[in-house]
N, C-alpha and C positions, 0 to 999 in steps of 0.2 A: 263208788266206795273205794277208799284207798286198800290197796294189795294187804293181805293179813301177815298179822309179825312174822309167823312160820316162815313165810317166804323170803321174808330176809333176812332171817336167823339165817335157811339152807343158804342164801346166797352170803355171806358172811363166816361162814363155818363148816359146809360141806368140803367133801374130798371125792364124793362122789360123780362123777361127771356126767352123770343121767338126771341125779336129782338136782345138779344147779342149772341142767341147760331145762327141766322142769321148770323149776322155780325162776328163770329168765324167761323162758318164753309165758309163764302167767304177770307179770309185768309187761312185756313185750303187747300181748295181747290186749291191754288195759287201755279203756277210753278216758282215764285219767291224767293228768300233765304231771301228778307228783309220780307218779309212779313209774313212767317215761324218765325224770329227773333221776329218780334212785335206780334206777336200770342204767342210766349213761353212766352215773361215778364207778360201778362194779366193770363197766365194759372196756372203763380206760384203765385199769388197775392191771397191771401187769400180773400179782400175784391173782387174781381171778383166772388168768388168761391160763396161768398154770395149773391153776386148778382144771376148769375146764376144757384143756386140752393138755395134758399132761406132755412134756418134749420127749418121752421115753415111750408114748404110742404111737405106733405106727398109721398113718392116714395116708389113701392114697389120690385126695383130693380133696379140694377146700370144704365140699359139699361133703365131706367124711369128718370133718368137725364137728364137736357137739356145739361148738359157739356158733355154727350154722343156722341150728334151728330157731336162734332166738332173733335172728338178722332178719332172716327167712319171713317171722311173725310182725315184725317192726314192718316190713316190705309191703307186708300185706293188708293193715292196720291203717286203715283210711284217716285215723284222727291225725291233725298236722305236730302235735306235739310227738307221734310215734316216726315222723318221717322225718321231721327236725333232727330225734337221737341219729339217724344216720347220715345226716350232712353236718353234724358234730364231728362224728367219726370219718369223716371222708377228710376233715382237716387234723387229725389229730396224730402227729409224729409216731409217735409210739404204737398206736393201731393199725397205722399204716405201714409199720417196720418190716411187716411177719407178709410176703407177699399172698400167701393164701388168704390171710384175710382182706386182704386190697382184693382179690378175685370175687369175697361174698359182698363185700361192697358195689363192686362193679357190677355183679348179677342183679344186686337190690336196687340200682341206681334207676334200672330200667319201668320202676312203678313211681319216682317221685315227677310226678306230670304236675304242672311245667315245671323243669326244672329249673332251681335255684341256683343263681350264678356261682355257689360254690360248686353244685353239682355239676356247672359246664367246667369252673378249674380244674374240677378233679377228674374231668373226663380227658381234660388237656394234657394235664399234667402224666396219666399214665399210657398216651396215645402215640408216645414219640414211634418212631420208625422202628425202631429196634429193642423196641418193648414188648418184652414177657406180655403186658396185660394188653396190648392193641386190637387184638382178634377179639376179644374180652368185650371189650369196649366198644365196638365197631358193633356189633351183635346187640348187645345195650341200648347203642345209640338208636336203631332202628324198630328194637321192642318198645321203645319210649315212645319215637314216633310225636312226639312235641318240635314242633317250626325250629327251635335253637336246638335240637338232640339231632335233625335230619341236615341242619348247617353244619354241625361239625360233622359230619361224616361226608357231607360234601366236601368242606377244608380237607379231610384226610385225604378224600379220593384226587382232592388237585395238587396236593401235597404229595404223594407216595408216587413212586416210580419202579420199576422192575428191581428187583433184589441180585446179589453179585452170582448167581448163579440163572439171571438171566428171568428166573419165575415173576408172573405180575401177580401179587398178592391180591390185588384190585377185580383180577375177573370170579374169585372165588369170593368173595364180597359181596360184587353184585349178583353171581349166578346163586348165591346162598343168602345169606340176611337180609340182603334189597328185596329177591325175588318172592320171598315170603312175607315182604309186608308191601306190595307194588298194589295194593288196593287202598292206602294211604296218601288221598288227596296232596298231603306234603313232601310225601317221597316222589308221586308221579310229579309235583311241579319240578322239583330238584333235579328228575331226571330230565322236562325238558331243556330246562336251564343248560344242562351238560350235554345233550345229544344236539342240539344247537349252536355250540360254539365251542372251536375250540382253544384251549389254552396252555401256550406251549408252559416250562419243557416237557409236561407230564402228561395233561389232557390233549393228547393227538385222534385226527381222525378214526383212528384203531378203535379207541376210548368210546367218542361218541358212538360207533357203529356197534361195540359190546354193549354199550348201555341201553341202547334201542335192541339188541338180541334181549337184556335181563327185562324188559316188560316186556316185551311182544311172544317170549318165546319159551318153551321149558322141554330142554331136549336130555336123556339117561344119561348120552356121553359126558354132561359135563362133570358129572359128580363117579366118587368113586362107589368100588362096589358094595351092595349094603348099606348105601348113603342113601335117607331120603330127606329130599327136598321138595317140599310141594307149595307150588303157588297159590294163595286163595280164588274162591272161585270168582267171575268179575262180576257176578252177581253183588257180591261184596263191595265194589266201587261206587263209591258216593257219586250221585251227577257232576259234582266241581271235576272230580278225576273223571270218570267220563266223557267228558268236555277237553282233559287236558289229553286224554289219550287218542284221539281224532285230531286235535293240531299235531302231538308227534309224530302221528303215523303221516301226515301231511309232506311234515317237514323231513322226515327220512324218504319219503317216496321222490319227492321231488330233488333232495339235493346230495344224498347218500350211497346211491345206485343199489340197494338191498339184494341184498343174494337171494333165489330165489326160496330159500327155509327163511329167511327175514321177511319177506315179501308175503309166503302164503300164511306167516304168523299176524302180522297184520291183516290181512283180510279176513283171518279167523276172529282176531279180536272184533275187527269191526262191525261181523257179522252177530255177536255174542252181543255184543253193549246196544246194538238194536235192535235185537229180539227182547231187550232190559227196558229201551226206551218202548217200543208198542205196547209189551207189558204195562207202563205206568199209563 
């Protein structure tokens, strides 16, 4: 049943910014395609944008917008006409102007599985090296966890190199967003692919040796204090990753020389994914 007038009266004529991001997110929420339609004309509308975020309120992150909550509902909205509205918006100049809201896009981007090759441009597009939204995005790409969302964050990882003060962005990467989805059949292949070979200037043995640390291993020190990061359990691991994490632990034993925290981290795993295989 199509959205009731009221609601796009509010969204047409409110000033309120509780009662439009309301009246957006009951649209948003709608299993209907017109309703989705009359949601995207209000979302590209600049004067909506000031309505429901007014430039003279103070927010102290994107997720502090009321236009948040209706991106949020789109996000969540299994019907393909609610996932469309935001790969509209992912091309749309003007919505894309305001970078906080390029931030609720790039958080939403991580539930359009698989994603839509605008949704790889526009993960491209705001992934450069020295972009605000890369951290953003790289978190994205591994919540999505679709075979083209775990390739670009491969391309990033053989693309990016230590930053001018020396830091590699890349071990915090893998010790953080990899490590928390490393029970993903597509990310363990990605990583054998990388701890297998390397590829200069950027993928050096260092690389493959941290990469073989981010599955095998999850140690306090690497995160700061108050940080948690937790790996899933390998219970979690499909047989295909199962499989794939027995040739790396292989392939680092034999050609890697593993330290021995490298070393009895593999053996743990391997002792874990076969108490998983007797189990079945």
């Amino acid at each position: 049943m199509p959205a009731e007038s009221e609601t796009i009266a509010t969204l047409k004529q409110s000033k309120k910014p509780k009662d439009l991001a309301r009246a957006a997110q009951t649209l948003a929420a709608s299993a209907q395609s017109d309703d989705h339609r009359t949601l995207l004309e209000f979302l590209r509308t600049s004067t909506f944008w000031e309505r429901i975020d007014p430039p003279n309120e103070v927010n102290t992150g994107p997720e502090d917008l009321w236009l948040a909550r209706p991106i949020r509902t789109l996000a969540a909205n299994p019907a393909p006409s609610a996932r469309a509205v935001l790969v509209e918006l992912m091309g749309d100049d003007g919505f894309t102007a305001e970078p906080d809201r390029v931030d609720l896009l790039v958080i939403a981007s991580a539930s359009i599985r698989p994603p839509a090759p605008q949704v790889v441009e526009f993960w491209r597009k705001y992934a450069g090296p020295d972009g605000v939204h890369l951290h953003g995005v790289v978190s994205a790409l591994l919540d999505n966890g679709e075979p083209a969302a775990v390739a670009e964050f491969e391309r990033i990882l053989l693309s990016t190199g230590r930053d001018e003060d020396g830091e590699d962005p890349r071990l915090g990467w893998l010790r953080g967003a990899m490590l928390k989805h490393r029970d993903n059949p597509h990310v363990l292949a990605m990583a054998e692919r990388l701890v297998m070979k390397p590829q200069p200037p950027h993928w050096t043995k260092a690389m493959q040796t941290a990469m073989a640390e981010a599955v095998f291993l999850h140690k306090s020190s690497w995160y700061r204090p108050h940080q948690v990061v937790l790996p899933p359990p390998r219970l979690s691991t499909p047989t295909e990753g199962r499989k794939t994490l027995r040739r790396i632990a292989e392939y680092v034993r034999n050609n890697l020389q593993p330290s021995p925290a490298l070393e009895a981290g593999i053996a743990a795993t391997l002792v874990e994914i076969d108490a998983i295989h007797d189990a079945d």
